[in-house]
LOKOL-842097 format. One line per 3 residues: their letters; for each residue x, y, z of N, C-alpha, C, O. Coordinates in nm, 2 decimals. Example, Ala and Ser with C-alpha at 12.3 -4.5 7.8 and 13.67 -1.06 7.14 Angstrom:
2
as	1.32 -0.57 0.78 1.23 -0.45 0.78 1.32 -0.33 0.78 1.42 -0.33 0.85; 1.28 -0.22 0.71 1.37 -0.11 0.71 1.29 0.00 0.79 1.34 0.11 0.80
This chain:
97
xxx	2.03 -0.25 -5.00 1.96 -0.32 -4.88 2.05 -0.32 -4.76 2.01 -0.36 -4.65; 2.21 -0.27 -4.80 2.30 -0.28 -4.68 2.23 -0.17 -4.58 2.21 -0.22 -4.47; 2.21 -0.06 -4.59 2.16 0.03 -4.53 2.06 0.05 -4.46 1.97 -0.02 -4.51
xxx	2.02 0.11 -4.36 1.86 0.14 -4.32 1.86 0.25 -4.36 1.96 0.32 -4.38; 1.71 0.28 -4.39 1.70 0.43 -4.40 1.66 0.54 -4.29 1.67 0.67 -4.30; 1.62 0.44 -4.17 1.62 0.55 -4.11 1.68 0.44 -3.96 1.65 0.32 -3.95
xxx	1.77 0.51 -3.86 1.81 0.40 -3.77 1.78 0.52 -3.64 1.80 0.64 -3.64; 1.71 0.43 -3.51 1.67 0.44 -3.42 1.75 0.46 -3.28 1.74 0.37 -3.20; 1.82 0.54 -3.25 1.92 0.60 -3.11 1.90 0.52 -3.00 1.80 0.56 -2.94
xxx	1.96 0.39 -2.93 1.93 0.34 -2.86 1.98 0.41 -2.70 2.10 0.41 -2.69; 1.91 0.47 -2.58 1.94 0.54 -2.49 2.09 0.43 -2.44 2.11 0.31 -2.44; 2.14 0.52 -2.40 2.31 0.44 -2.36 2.32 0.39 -2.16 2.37 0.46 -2.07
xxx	2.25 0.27 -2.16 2.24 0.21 -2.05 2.27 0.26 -1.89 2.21 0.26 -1.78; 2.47 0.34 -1.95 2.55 0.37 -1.85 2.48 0.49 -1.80 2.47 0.52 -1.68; 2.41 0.55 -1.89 2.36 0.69 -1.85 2.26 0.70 -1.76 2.25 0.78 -1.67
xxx	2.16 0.60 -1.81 2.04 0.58 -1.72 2.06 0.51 -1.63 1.98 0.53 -1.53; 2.13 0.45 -1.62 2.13 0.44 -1.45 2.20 0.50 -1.36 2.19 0.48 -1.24; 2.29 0.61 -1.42 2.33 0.70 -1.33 2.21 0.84 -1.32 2.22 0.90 -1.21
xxx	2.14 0.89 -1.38 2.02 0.91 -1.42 1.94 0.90 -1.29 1.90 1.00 -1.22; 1.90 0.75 -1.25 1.81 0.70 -1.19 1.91 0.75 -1.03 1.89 0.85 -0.96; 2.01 0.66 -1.02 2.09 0.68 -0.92 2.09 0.83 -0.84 2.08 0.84 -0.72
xxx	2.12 0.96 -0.96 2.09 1.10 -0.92 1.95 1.13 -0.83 1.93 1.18 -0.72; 1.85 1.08 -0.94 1.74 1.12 -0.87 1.73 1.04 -0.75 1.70 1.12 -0.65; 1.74 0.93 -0.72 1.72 0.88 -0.62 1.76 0.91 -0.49 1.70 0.90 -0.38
xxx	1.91 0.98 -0.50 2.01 1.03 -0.44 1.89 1.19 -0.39 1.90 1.25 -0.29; 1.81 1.21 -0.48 1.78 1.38 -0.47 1.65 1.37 -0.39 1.60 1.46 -0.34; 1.61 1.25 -0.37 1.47 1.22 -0.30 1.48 1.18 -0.17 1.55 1.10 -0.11
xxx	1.36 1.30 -0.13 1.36 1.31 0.00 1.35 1.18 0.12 1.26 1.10 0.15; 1.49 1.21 0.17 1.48 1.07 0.29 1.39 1.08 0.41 1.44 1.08 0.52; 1.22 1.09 0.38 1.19 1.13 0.47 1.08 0.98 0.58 1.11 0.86 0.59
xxx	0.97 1.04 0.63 0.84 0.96 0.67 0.74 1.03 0.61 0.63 0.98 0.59; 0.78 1.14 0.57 0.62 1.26 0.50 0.57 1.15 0.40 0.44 1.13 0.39; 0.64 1.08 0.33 0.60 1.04 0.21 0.57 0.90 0.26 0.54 0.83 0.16
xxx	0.57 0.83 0.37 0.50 0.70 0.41 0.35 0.76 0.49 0.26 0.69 0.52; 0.37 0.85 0.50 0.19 0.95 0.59 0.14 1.00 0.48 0.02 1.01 0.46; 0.23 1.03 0.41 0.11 1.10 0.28 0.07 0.98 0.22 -0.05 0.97 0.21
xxx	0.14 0.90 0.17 0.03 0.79 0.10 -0.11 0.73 0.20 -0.22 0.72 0.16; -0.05 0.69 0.33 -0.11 0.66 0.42 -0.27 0.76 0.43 -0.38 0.71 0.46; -0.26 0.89 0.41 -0.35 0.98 0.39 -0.42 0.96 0.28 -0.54 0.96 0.27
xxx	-0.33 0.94 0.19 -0.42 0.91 0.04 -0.51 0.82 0.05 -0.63 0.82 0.01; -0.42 0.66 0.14 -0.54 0.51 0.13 -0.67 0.56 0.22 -0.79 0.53 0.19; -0.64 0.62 0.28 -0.75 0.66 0.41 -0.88 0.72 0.38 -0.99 0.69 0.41
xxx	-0.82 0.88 0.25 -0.93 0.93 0.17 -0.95 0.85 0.09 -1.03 0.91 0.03; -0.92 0.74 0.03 -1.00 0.71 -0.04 -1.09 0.59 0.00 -1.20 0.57 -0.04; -0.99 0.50 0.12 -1.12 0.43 0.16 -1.23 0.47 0.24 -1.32 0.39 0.25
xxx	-1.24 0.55 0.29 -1.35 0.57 0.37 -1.51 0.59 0.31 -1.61 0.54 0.34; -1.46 0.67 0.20 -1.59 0.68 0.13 -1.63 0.58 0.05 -1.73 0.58 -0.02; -1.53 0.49 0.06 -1.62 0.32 0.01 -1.69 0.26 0.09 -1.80 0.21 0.07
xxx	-1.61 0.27 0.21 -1.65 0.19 0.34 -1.81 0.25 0.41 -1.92 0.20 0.45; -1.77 0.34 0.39 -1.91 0.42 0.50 -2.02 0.42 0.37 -2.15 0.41 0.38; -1.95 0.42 0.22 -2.11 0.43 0.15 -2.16 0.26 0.13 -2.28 0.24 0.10
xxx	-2.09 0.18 0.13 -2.13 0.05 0.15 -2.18 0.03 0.28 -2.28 -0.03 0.28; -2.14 0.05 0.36 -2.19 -0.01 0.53 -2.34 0.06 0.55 -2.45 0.01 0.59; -2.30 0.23 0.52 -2.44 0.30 0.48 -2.54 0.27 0.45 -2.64 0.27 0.52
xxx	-2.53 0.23 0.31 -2.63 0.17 0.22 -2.66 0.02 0.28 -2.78 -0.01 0.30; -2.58 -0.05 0.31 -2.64 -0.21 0.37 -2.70 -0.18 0.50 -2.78 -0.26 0.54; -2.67 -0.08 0.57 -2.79 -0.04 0.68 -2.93 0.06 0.72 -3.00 0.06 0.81
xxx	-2.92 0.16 0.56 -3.04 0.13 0.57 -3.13 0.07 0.44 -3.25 0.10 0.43; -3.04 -0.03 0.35 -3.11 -0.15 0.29 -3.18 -0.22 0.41 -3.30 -0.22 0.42; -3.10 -0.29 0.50 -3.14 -0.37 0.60 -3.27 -0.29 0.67 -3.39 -0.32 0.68
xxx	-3.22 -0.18 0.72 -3.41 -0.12 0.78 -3.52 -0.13 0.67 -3.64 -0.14 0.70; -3.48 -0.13 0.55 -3.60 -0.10 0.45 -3.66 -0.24 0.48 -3.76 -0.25 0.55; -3.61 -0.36 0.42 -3.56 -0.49 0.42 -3.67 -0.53 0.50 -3.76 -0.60 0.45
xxx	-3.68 -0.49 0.65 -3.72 -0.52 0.80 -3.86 -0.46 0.79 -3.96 -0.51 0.82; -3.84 -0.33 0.75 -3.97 -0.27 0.76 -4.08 -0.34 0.64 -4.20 -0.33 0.67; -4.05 -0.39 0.52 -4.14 -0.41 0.42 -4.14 -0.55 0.40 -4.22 -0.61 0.33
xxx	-4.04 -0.60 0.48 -4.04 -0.79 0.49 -4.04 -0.79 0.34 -4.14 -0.84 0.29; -3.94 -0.74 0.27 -3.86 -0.80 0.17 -3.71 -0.85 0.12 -3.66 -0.84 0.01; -3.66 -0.94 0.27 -3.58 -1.00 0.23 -3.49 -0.93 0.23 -3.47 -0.83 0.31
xxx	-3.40 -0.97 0.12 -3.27 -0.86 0.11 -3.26 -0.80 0.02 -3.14 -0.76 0.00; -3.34 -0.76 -0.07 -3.36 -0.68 -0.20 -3.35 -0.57 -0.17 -3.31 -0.53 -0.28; -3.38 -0.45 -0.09 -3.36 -0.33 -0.09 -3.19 -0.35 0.00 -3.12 -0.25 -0.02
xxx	-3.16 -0.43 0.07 -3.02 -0.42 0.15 -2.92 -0.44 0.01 -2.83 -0.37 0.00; -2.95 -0.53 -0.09 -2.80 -0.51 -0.15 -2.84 -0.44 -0.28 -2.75 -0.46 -0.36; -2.93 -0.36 -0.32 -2.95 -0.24 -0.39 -2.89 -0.11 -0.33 -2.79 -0.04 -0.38
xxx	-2.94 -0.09 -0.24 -2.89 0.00 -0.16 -2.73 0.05 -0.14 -2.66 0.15 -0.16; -2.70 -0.08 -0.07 -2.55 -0.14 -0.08 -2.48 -0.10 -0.22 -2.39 -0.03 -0.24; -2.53 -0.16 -0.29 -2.46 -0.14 -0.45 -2.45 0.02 -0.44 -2.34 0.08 -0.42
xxx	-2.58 0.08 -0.46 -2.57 0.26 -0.47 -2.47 0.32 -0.39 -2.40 0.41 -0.43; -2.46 0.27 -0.26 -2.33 0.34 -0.20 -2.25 0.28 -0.20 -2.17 0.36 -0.16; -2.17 0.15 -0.23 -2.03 0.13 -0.32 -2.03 0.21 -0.42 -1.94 0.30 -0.40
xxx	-2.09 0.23 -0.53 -2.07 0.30 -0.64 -2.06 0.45 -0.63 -2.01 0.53 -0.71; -2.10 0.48 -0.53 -2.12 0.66 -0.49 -1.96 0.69 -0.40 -1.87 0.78 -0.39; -1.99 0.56 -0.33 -1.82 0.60 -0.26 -1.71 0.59 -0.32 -1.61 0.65 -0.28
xxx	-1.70 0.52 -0.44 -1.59 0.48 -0.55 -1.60 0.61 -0.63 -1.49 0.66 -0.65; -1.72 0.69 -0.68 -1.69 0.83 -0.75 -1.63 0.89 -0.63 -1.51 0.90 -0.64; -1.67 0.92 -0.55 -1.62 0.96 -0.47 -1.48 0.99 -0.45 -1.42 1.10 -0.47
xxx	-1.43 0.86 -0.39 -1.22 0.83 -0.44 -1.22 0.87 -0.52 -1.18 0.99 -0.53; -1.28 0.81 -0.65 -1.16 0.82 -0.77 -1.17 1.01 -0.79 -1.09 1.07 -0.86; -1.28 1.08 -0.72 -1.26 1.19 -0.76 -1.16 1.26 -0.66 -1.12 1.38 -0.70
xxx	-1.10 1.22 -0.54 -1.04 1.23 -0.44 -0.92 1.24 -0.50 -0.84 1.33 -0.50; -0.91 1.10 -0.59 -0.72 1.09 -0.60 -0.72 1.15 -0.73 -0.61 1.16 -0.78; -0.82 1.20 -0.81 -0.80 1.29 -0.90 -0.79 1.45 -0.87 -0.72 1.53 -0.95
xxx	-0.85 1.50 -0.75 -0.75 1.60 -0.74 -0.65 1.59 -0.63 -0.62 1.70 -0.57; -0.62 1.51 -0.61 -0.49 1.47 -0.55 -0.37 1.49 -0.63 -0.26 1.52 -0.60; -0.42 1.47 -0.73 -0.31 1.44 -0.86 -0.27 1.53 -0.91 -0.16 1.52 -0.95
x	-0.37 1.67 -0.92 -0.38 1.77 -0.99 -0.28 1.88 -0.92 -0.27 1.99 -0.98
């Protein structure tokens, strides 16, 4: 029972943080990479924003024209949140790629 049978290599602390240090040292000191994210927030909100604002304007025409309130505004509304979110997420999926 003194023994393990099988013992597990713990990574050696000193290493990894010089490790981290290298790479950090190897990454680019630039702004590209505060505009490229900045690009990324942009494609992906927009097609939230415009399919939500979209959809609640012409819920609201429907709304006006059939004097029902706001039942076709936040139906509508919902369909383009949800269309603009596939949307992004299909954005930052090939972003990624």
């Amino acid at each position: 029972m003194g023994q393990h049978a099988t013992r597990f290599k713990r990574p050696d602390p000193r290493r990894a943080v010089k490790r981290d240090g290298e790479r950090l040292a190897r990454r680019e000191k630039s702004n590209r990479h505060f505009w490229r994210s900045l690009s990324v927030i942009g494609m992906v909100g927009w097609p939230i924003a415009i399919g939500s604002a979209g959809g609640a304007w012409i819920g609201r025409v429907l709304d006006q024209r059939y004097d029902s309130g706001i039942h076709f505004t936040l139906m509508i509304m919902s369909v383009g949140l949800l269309l603009g979110c596939l949307a992004a997420w299909r954005t930052v999926v090939q972003k990624n790629d």
